[in-house]
C-alpha positions in Angstrom: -13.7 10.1 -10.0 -13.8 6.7 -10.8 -11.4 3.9 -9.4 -12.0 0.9 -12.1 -9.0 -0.6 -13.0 -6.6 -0.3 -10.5 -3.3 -2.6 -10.2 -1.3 -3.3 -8.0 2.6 -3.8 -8.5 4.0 -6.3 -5.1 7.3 -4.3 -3.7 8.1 -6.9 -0.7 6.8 -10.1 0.5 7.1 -11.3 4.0 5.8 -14.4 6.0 2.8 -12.5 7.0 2.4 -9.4 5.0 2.7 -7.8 1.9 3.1 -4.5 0.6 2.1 -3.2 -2.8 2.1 0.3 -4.9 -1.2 0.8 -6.5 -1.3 2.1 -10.2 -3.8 3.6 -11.8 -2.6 3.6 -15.4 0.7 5.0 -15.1 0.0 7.2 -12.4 0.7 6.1 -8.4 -2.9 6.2 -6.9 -1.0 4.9 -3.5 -0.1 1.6 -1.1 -1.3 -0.8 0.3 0.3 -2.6 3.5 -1.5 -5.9 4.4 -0.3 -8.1 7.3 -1.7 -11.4 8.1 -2.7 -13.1 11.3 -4.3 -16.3 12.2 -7.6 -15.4 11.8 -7.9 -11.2 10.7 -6.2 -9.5 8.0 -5.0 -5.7 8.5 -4.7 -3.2 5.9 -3.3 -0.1 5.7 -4.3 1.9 2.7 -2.5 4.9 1.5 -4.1 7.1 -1.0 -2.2 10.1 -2.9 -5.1 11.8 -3.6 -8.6 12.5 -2.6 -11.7 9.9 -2.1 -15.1 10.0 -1.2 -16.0 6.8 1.0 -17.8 5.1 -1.8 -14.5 5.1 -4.1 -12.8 4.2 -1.0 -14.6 1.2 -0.2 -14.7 0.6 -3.8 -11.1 0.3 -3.5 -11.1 -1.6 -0.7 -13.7 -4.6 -2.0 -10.6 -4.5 -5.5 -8.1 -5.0 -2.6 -10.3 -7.3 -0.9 -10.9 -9.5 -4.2 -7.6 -9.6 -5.9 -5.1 -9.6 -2.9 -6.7 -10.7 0.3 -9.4 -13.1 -1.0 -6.2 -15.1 -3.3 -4.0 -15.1 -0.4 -4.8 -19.0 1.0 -4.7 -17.2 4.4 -7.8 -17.8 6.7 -10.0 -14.3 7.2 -12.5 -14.1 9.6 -12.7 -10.1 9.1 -10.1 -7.5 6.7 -9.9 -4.4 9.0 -8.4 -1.5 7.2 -7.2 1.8 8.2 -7.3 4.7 5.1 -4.8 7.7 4.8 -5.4 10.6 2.5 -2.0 12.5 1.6 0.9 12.4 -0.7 4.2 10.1 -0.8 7.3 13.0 0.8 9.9 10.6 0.0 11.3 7.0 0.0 14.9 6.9 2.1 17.2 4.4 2.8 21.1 3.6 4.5 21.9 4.7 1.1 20.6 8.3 1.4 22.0 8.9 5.0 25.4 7.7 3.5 25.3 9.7 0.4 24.1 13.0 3.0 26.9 12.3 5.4 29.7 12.4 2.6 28.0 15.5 1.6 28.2 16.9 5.3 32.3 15.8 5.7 32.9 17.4 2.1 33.8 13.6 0.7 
């Protein structure tokens, strides 16, 4: 399975991290979380489907390149964590709101 051509669509920006959804194609290949301190950069990478660890790190030098490396943040090292899995759901105040209407018959 190759990994060539990734992207990777920003959803939030913080002082010192990001987060972004990476696409391959139109399909979700999975996040990435990357928080920033004075001298290391985490990662936590998130992918909805299966990898051996060479398409993993292969993913990791993209992430590495286009999103760490541009960042104007020092990095003395880029430590990342990998998950395998799928995405069960994005909630929010909204949901709970919308459930607890449902609950009180509203």
């Amino acid at each position: 399975m190759a990994v060539d051509g990734l992207r990777f669509e920003r959803q939030y920006r913080t002082s010192h991290s990001e987060g972004y959804l990476i696409l391959d194609g139109e399909d979700r290949f999975g996040r990435i979380e990357l928080h920033f301190t004075a001298s290391v950069v985490y990662g936590t990478l998130i992918a909805e489907r299966d990898l051996a660890e060479d398409e993993i790190l292969d993913v990791i030098e993209q992430i590495d390149d286009e999103l760490v490396m541009t960042a104007d943040v020092p990095r003395d090292d880029f430590i990342v964590t990998v998950y395998q899995g799928r995405d069960a759901g994005t909630y929010s105040d909204d949901y709970f709101d919308d459930s607890e209407e449902d609950e009180s018959g509203s």
